[in-house]
SEMAR-617277 format. One record per residue (C-alpha): residue number from 0; residue in one letter; chain; x, y, z. Coordinates in Angstrom, 3 decimals, always signed. Each point is the difference from the previous one (the first is absolute). Last residue first. Example, Ala and Ser with C-alpha at 12.3 -4.5 7.8 and 13.67 -1.06 7.14 Angstrom:
NODE, 1, S, A, +13.670, -1.060, +7.140
NODE, 0, A, A, -1.370, -3.440, +0.660
end
This chain:
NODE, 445, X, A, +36.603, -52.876, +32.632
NODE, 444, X, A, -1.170, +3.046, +1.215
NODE, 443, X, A, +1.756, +0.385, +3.030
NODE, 442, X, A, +3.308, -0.632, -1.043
NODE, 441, X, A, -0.395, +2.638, -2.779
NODE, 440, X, A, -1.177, +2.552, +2.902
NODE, 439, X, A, +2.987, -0.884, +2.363
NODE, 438, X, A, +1.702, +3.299, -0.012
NODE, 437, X, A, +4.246, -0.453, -0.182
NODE, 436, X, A, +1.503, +1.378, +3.128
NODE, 435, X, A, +2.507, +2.683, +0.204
NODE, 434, X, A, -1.663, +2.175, +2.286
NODE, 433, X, A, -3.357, -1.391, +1.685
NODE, 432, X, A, -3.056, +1.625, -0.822
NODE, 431, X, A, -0.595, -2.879, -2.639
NODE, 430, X, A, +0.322, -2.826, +2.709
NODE, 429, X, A, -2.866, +1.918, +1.627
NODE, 428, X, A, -2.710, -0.366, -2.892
NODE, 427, X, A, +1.159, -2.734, -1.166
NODE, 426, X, A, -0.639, -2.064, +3.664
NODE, 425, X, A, -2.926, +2.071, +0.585
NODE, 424, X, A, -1.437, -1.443, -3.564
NODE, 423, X, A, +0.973, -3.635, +0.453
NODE, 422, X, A, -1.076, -0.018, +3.520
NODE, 421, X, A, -3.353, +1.279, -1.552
NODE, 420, X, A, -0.270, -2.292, -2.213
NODE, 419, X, A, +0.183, -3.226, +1.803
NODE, 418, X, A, +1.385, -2.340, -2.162
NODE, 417, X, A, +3.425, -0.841, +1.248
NODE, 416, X, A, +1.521, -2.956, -0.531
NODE, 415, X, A, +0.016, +0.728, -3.741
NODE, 414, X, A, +4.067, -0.840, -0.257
NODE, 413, X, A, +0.769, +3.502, -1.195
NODE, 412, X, A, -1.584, +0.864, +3.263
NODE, 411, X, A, +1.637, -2.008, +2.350
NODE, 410, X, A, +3.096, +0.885, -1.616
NODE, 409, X, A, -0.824, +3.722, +0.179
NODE, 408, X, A, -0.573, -0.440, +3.773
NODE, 407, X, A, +3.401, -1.869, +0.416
NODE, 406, X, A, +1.917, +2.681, -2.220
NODE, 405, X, A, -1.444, +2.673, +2.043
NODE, 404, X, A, +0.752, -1.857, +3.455
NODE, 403, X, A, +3.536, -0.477, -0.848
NODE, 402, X, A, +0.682, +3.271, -1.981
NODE, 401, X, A, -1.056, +2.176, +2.868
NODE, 400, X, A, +3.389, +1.612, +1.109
NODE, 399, X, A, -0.023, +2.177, +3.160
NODE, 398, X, A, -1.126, +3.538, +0.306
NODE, 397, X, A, -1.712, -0.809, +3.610
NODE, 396, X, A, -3.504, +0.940, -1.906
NODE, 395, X, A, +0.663, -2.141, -2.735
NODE, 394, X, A, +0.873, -2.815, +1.992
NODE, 393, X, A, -3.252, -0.128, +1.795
NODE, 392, X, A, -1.855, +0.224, -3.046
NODE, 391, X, A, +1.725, -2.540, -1.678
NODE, 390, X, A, -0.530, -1.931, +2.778
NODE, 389, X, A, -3.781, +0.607, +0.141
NODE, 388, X, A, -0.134, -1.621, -3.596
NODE, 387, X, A, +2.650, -2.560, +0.820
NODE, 386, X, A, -2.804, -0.914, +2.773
NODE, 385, X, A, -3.352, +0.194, -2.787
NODE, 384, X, A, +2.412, -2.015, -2.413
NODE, 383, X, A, +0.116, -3.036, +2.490
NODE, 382, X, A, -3.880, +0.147, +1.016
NODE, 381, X, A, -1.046, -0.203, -3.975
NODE, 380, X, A, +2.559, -3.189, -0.769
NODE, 379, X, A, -1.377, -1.468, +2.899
NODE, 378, X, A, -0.048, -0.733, +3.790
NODE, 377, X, A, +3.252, +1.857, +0.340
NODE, 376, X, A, +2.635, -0.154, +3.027
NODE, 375, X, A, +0.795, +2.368, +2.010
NODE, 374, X, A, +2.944, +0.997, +1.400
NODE, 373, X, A, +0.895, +2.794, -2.764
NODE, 372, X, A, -3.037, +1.762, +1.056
NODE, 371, X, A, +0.804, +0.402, +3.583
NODE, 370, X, A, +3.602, +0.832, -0.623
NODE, 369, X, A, -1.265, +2.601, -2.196
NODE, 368, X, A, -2.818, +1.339, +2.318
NODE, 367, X, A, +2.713, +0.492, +2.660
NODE, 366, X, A, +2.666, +1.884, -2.081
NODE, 365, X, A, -2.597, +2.415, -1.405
NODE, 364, X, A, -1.320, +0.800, +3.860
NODE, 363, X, A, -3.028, -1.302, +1.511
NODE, 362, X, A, -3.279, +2.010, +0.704
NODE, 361, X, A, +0.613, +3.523, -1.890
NODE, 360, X, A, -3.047, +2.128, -0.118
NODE, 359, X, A, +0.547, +2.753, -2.332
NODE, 358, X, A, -2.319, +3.188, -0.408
NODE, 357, X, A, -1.149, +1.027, -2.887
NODE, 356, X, A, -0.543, +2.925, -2.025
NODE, 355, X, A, +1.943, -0.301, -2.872
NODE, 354, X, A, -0.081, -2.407, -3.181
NODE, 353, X, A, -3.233, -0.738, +1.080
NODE, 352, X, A, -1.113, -3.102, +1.024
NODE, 351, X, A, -1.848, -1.892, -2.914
NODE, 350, X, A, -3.842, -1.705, +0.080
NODE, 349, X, A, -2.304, +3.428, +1.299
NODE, 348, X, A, -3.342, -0.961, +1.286
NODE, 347, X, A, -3.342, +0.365, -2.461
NODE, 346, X, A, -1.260, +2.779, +0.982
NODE, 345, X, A, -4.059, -0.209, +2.059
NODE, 344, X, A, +1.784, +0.797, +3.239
NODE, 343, X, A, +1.429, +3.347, -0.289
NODE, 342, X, A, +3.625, -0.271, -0.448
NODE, 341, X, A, +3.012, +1.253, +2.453
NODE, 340, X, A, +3.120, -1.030, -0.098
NODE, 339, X, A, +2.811, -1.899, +2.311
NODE, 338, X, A, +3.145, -1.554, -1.736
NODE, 337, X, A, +1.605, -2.975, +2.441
NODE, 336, X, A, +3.180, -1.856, -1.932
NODE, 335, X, A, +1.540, -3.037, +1.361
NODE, 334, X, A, +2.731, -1.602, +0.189
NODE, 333, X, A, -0.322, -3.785, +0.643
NODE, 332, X, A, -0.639, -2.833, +2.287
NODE, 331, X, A, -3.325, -1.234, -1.032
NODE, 330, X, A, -3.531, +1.649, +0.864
NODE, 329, X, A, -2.643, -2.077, +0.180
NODE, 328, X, A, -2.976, +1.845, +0.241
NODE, 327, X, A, -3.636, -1.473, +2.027
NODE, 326, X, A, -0.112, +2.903, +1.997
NODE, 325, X, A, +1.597, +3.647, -0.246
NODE, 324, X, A, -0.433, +2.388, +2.938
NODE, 323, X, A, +0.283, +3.900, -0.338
NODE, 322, X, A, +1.126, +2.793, +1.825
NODE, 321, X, A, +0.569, +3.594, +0.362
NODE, 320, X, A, -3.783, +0.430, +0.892
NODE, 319, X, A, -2.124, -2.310, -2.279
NODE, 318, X, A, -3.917, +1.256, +0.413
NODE, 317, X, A, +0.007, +0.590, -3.769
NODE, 316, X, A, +0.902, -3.484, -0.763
NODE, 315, X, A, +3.183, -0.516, -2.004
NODE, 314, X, A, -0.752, -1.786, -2.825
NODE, 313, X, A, +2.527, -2.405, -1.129
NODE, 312, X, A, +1.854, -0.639, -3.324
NODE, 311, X, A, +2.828, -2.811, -0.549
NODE, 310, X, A, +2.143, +0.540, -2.481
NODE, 309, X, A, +0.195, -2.308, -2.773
NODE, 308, X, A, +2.435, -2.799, -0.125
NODE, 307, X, A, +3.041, -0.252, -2.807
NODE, 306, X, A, +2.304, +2.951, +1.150
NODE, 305, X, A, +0.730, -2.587, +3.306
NODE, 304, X, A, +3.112, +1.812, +1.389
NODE, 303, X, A, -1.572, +3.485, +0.506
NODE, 302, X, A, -2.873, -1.529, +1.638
NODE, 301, X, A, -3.249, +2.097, -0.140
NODE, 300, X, A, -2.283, +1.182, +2.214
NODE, 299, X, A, -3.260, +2.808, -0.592
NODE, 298, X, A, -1.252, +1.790, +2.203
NODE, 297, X, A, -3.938, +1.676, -0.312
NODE, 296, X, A, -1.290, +3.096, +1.795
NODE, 295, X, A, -3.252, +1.087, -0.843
NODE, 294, X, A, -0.452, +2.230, +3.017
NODE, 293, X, A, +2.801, +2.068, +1.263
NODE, 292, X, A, +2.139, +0.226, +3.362
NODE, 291, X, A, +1.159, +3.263, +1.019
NODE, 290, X, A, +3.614, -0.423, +2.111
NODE, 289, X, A, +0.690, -3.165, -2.039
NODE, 288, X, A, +2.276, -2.394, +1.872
NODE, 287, X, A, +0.521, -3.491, -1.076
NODE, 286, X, A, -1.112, -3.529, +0.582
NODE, 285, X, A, -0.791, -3.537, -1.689
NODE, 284, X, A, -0.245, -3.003, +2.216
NODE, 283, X, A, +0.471, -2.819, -2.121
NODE, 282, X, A, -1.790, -3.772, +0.903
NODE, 281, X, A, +0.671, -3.408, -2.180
NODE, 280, X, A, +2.161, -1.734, +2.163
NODE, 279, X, A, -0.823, +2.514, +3.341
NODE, 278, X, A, +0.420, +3.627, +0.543
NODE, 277, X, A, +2.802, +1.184, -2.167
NODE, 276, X, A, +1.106, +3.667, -0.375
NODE, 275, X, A, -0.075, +2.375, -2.621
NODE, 274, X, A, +1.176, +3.411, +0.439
NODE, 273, X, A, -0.437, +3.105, -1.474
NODE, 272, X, A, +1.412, +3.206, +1.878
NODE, 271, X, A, -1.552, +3.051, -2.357
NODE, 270, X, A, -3.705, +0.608, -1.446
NODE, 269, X, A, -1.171, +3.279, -1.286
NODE, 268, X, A, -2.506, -0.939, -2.695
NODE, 267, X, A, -0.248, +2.637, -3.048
NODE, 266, X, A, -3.631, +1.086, -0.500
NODE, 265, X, A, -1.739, -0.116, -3.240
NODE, 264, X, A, -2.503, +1.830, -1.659
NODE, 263, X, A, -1.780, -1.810, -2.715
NODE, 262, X, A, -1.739, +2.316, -2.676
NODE, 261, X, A, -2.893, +0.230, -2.496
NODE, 260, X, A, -2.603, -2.589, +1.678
NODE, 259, X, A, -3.046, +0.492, -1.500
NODE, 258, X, A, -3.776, +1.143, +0.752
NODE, 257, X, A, -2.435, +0.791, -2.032
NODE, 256, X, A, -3.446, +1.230, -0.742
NODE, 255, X, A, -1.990, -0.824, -2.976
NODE, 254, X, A, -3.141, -2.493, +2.181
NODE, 253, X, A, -0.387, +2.796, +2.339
NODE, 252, X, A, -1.077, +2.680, -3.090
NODE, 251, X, A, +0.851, +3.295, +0.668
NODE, 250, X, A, +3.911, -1.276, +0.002
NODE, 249, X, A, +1.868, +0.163, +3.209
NODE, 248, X, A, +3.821, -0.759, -1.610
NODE, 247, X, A, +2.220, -0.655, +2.724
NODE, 246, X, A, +3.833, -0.532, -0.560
NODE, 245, X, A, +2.137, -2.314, +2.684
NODE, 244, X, A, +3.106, +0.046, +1.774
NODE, 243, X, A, +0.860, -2.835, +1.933
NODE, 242, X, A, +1.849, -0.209, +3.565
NODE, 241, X, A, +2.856, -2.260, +1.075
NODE, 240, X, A, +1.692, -0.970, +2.576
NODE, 239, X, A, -3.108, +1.374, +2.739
NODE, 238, X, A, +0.322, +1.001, +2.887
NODE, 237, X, A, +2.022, +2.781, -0.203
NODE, 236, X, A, -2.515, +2.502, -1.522
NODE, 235, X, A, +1.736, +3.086, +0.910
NODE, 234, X, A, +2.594, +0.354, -2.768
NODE, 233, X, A, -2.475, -0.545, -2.491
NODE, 232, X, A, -3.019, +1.998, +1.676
NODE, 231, X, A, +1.749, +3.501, -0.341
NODE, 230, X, A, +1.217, -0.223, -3.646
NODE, 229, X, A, -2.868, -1.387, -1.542
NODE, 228, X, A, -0.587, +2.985, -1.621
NODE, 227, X, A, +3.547, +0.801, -0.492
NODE, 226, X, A, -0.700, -2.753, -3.084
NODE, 225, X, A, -0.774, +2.758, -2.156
NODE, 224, X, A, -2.883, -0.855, -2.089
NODE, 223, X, A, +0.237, +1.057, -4.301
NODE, 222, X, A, -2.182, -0.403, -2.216
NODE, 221, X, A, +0.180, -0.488, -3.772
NODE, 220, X, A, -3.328, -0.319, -2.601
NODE, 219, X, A, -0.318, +3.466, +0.110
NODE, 218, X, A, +3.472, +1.131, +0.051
NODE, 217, X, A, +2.022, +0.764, +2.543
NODE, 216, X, A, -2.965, +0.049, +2.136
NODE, 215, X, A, -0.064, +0.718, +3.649
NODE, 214, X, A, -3.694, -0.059, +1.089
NODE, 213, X, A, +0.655, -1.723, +3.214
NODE, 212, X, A, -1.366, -3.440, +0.620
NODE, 211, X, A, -1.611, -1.126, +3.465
NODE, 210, X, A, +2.505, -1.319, +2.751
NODE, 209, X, A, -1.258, -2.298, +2.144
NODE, 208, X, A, +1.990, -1.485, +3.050
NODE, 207, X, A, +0.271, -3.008, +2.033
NODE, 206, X, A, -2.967, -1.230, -1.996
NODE, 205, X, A, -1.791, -3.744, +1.771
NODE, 204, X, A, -1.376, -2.400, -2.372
NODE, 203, X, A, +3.364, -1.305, -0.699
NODE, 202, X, A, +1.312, -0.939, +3.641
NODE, 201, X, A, +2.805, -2.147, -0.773
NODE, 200, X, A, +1.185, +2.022, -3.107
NODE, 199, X, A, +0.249, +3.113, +2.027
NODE, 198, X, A, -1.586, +2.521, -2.740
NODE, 197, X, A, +0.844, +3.291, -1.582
NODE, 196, X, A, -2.768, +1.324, -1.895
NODE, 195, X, A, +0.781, +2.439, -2.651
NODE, 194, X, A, -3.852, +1.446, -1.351
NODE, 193, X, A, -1.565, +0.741, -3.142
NODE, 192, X, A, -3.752, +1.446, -0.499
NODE, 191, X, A, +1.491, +3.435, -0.713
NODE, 190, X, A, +2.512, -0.941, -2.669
NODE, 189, X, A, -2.779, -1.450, -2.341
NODE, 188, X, A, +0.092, +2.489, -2.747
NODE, 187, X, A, +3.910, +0.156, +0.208
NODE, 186, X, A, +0.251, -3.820, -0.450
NODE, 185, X, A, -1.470, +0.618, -3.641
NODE, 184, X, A, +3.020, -2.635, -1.461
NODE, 183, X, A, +1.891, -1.274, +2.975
NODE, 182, X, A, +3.275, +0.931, +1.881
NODE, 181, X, A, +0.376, +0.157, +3.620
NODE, 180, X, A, +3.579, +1.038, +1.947
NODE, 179, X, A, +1.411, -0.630, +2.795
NODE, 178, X, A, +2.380, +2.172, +1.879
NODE, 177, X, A, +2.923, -0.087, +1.795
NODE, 176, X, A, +1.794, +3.555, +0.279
NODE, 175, X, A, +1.266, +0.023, +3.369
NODE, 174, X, A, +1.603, -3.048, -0.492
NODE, 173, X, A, +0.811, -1.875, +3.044
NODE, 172, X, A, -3.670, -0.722, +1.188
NODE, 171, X, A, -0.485, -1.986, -3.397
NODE, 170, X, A, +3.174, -2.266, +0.046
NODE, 169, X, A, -0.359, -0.350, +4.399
NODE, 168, X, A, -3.624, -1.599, -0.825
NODE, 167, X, A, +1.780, -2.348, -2.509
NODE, 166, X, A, -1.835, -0.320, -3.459
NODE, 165, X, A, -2.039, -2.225, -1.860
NODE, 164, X, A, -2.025, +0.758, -2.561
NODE, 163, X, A, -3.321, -1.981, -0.901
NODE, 162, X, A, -0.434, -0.538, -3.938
NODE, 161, X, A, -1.656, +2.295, -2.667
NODE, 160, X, A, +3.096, +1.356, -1.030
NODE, 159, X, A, +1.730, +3.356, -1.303
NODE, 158, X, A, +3.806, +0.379, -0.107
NODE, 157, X, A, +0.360, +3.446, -0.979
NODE, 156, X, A, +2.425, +0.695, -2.429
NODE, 155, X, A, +0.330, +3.575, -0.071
NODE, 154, X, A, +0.859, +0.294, +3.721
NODE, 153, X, A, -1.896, +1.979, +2.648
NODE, 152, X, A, +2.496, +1.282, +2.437
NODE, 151, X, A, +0.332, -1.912, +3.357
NODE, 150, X, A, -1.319, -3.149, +1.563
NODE, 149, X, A, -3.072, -1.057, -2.835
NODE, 148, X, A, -2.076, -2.483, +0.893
NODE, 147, X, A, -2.228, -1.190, -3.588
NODE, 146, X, A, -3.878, -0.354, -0.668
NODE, 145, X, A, -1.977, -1.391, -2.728
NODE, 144, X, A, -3.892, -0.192, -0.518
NODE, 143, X, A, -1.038, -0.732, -3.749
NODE, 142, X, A, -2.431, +2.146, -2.187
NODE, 141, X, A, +0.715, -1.984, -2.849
NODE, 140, X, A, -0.051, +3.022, -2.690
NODE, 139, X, A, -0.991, -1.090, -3.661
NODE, 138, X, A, +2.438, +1.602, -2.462
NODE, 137, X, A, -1.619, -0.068, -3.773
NODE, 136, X, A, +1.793, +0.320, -3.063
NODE, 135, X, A, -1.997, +0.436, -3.299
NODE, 134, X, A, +0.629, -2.023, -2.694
NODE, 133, X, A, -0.966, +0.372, -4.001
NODE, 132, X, A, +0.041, -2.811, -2.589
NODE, 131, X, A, +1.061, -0.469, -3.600
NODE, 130, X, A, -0.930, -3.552, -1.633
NODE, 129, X, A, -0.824, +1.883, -3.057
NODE, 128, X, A, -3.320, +0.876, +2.069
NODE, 127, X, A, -0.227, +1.020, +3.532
NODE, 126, X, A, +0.876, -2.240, +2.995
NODE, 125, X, A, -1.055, +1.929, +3.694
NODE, 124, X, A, +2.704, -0.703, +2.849
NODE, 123, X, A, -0.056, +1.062, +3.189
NODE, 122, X, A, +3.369, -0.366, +1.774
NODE, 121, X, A, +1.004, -0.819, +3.619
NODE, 120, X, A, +1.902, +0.905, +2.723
NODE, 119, X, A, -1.817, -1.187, +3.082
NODE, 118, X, A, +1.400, +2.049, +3.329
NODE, 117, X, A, +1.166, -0.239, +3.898
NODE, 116, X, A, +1.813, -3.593, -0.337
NODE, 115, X, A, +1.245, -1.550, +3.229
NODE, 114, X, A, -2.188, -2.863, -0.768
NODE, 113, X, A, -0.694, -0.836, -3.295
NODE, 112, X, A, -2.862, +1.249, -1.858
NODE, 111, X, A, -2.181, -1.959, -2.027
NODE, 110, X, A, -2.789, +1.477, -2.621
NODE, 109, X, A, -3.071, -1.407, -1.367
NODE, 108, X, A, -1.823, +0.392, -3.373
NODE, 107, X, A, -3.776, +0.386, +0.390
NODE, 106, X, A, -2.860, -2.245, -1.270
NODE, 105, X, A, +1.729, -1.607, -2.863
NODE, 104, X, A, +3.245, -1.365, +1.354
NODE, 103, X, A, +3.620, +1.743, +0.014
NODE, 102, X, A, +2.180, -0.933, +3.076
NODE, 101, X, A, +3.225, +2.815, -0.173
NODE, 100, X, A, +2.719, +0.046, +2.411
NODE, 99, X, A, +1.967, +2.670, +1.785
NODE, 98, X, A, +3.501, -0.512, +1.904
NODE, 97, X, A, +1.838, -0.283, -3.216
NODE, 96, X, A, -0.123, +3.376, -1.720
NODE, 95, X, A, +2.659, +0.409, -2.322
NODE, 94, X, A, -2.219, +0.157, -2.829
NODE, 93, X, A, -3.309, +1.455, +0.872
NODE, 92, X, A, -2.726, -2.614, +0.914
NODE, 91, X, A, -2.984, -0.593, -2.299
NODE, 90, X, A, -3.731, +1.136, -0.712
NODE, 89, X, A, -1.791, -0.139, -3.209
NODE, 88, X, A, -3.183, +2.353, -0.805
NODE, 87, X, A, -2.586, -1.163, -2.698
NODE, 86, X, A, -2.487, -1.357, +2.638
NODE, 85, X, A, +0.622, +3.378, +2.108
NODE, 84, X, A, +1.755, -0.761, +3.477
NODE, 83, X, A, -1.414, -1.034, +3.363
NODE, 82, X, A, +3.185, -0.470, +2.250
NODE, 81, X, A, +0.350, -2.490, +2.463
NODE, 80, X, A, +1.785, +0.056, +3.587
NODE, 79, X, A, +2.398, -2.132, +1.951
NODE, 78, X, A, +2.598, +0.752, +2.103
NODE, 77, X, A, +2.742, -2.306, +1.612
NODE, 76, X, A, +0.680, +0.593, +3.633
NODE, 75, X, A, +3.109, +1.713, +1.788
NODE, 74, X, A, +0.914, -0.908, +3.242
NODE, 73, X, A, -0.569, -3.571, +1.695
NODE, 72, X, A, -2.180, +1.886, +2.561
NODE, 71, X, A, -2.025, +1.561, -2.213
NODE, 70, X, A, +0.816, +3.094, -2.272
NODE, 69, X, A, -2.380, +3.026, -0.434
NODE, 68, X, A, -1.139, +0.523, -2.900
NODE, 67, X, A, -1.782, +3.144, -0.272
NODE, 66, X, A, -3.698, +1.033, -3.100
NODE, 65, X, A, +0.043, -3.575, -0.650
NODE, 64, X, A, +0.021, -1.178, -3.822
NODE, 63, X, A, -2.965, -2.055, -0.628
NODE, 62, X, A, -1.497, +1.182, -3.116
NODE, 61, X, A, +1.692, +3.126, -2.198
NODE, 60, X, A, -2.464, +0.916, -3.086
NODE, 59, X, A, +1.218, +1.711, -2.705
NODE, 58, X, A, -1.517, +1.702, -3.084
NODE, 57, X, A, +0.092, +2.458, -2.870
NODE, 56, X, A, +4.123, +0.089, +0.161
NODE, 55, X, A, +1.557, +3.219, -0.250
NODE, 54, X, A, +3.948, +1.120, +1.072
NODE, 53, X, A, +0.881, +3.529, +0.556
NODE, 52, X, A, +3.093, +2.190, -0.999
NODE, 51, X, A, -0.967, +3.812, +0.025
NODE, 50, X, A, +2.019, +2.731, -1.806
NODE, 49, X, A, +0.059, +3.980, +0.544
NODE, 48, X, A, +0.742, +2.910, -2.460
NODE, 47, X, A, -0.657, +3.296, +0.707
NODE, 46, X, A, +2.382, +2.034, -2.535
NODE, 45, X, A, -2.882, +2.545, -0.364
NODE, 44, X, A, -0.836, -1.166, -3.776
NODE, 43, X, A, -1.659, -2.875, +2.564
NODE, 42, X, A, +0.883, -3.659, +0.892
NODE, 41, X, A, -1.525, -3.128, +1.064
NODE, 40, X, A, +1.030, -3.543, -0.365
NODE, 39, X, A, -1.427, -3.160, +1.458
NODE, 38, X, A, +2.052, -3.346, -0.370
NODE, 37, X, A, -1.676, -3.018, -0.179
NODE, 36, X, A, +0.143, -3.646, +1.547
NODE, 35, X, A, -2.383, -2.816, -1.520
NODE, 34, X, A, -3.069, -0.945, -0.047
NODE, 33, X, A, -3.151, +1.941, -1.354
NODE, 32, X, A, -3.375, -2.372, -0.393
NODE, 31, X, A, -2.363, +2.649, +1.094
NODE, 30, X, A, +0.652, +2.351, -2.536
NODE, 29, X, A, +2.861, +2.901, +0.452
NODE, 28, X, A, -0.385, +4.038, -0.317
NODE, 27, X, A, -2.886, +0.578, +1.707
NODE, 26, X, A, +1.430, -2.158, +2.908
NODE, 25, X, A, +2.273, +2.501, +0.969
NODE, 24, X, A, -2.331, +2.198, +2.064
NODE, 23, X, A, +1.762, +3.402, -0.087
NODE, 22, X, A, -0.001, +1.923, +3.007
NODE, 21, X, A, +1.446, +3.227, +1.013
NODE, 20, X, A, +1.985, +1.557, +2.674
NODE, 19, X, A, +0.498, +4.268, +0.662
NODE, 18, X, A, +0.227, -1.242, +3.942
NODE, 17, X, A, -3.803, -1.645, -0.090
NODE, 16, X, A, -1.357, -1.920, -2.975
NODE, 15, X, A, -1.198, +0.879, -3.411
NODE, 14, X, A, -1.702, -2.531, -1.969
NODE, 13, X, A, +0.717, -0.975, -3.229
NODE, 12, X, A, -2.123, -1.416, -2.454
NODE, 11, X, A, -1.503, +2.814, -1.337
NODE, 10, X, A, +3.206, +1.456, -1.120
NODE, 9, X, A, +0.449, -2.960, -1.941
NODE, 8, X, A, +1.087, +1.303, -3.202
NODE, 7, X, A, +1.977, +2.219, +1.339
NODE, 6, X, A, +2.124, -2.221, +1.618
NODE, 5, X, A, +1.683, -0.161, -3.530
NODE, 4, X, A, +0.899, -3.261, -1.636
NODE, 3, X, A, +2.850, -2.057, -0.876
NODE, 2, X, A, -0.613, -4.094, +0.297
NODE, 1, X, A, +1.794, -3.210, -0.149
NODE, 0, X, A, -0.923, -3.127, +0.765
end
């Protein structure tokens, strides 16, 4: 289309409007089946000369698509809507574009978004004749809830997420200019029904402390909370390790509002003076000294000479003062290392000590445990590469030479005595953090 004509000729056609404005209803000058993008120019013999860029398409209907997402507990959620299109109107995904998909059928053609993703890039397509065709871009907002903690100046590259932060309470009251920050598509409009609730995790249906949503935009779809809110009741709020920070959305309707958990708070245990004594055969008496003791404490113990075994996890009742017993454990001469955390009581418990942050335990010297172990005799191939396992260990640790107990493990192995895989694995897996050792992987898969 192209067409040159004079505004004069429809003076009655447009309408003057306040602040020297006028109207000019542009559908006089397209039929009802227009498609495609255009480009408006107007100019005068005064040097006025203006041009206008818009996009027509006679009908679209948008089903489904939720005015907020809000993520559930897992995070992010596919969405689903459906778009009514024209029977002569084609719909696909713009190249490049991979977290969109199209599902065509008669009725209405339906649209995927993946999660994370805060738009649908797509093209309308109408074919035309001499196999010619015109497209019109279309950007479909997802009007998706994200948030980020921010501890200093705002950086380009925000790291936006829809999962649960987590944070040390000493991190946040630190930084003077800890913040978090809200970012959703029309979040501006509904800035005045959101609250910050931080919560005690054991006692969710009771608010330590409400804090309704300042109108601090730096955009409209950005907002920004100090965390200096919070900065009285953090410090104060001993009792508890850890405390959650959630957002509030009171919608008119009951059935829209929500609730989520944004950020988890943590306090750092103070514990010093571990010990670990035995009570009976299969008995430990576990103490330290914590001047403010914590809920949700958990230990785990590990032997630094056994790398194959799991650590063992407890949870320390809340009631605990400074000690701890341990029933139905057997605990064999060894040195051991303690790590202490925090976790609420629904995550999963941890499976590796730290590289830091533990206390050790040492029940029998290096020399002892090796003169032990080299004075027993094994039941079975399995038994005997366990002890030159632990020796190796042992030896490693007194900077002594291992090739005796290495070569005897990677005989059993080579032989296929040993089939339990994750002996194999722990075996490779610490033979290969040893200096001048060849890794075991080839061994291991034959």
């Amino acid at each position: 289309m192209n067409l040159e004509t004079d505004l004069s000729v429809y003076a009655d056609q447009i309408k003057q409007a306040e602040d020297n404005l006028a109207e000019l209803d542009l559908r006089i000058l397209f039929n009802d089946n227009a498609f495609g993008t255009f480009r408006l120019r107007v100019y005068s013999p005064f040097d006025t000369e203006r041009e206008f860029f818009f996009r027509l398409l006679n009908s679209l209907y948008i089903v489904g698509l939720p005015k907020f997402v809000f993520p559930s507990t897992n995070g992010a959620q596919v969405v689903e809507f459906s778009l009514r299109l024209p029977e002569d109107i084609l719909c696909e995904v713009q190249p490049g574009v991979d977290d969109v998909t199209i599902e065509p059928s008669v009725i209405a053609t339906k649209i995927v978004v993946q999660p994370e993703s805060t738009h649908a890039d797509l093209f309308f397509i109408k074919p035309l004749e001499n196999n010619e065709s015109a497209r019109i871009p279309i950007y479909i907002p997802i009007s998706r809830l994200r948030w980020s903690l921010m501890f200093g100046v705002i950086k380009d590259d925000i790291q936006w997420t829809t999962n649960s932060i987590q944070k040390s309470i000493d991190e946040v009251l630190q930084t003077q200019s800890a913040s978090l920050h809200l970012h959703m598509r029309g979040l501006q409009n509904i800035a005045d029904r959101i609250s910050l609730l931080l919560i005690d995790p054991d006692n969710p249906n009771e608010i330590i402390q409400e804090e309704r949503v300042r109108t601090n935009p730096i955009s409209a779809d950005w907002l920004r909370m100090p965390l200096s809110l919070f900065g009285t009741t953090l410090p104060r709020y001993k009792q508890a390790s850890q405390l959650e920070l959630h957002f509030q959305y009171r919608a008119y309707r009951e059935e829209e509002s929500v609730r989520l958990l944004l950020a988890l708070f943590t306090r750092n245990l103070d514990i010093q003076n571990v010990g670990l004594q035995t009570i009976g055969e299969l008995t430990w008496l576990l103490h330290w000294d914590e001047p403010i003791p914590l809920r949700n404490r958990r230990v785990l113990i590990d032997s630094a000479w056994r790398p194959w075994q799991d650590p063992f996890e407890f949870q320390i009742p809340d009631h605990a003062q400074s000690k701890f017993l341990i029933k139905d454990i057997g605990l064999l001469p060894s040195r051991y290392r303690i790590h202490f955390y925090v976790a609420p009581t629904f995550i999963s418990p941890k499976t590796q000590i730290p590289s830091s942050d533990f206390f050790e335990i040492t029940m029998t010297t290096p020399e002892s445990r090796l003169a032990e172990l080299e004075g027993q005799k094994p039941h079975n191939p399995t038994h005997e590469f366990l002890i030159n396992f632990e020796r190796a260990c042992i030896l490693t640790e007194l900077g002594k030479s291992i090739s005796i107990p290495v070569n005897i493990c990677i005989e059993k192995i080579k032989n296929g005595k040993i089939t339990n895989l994750t002996y194999l694995i722990k075996f490779h897996d610490w033979l290969s953090l040893q200096p001048n050792q060849q890794p075991t992987k080839p061994l291991i898969n034959k």
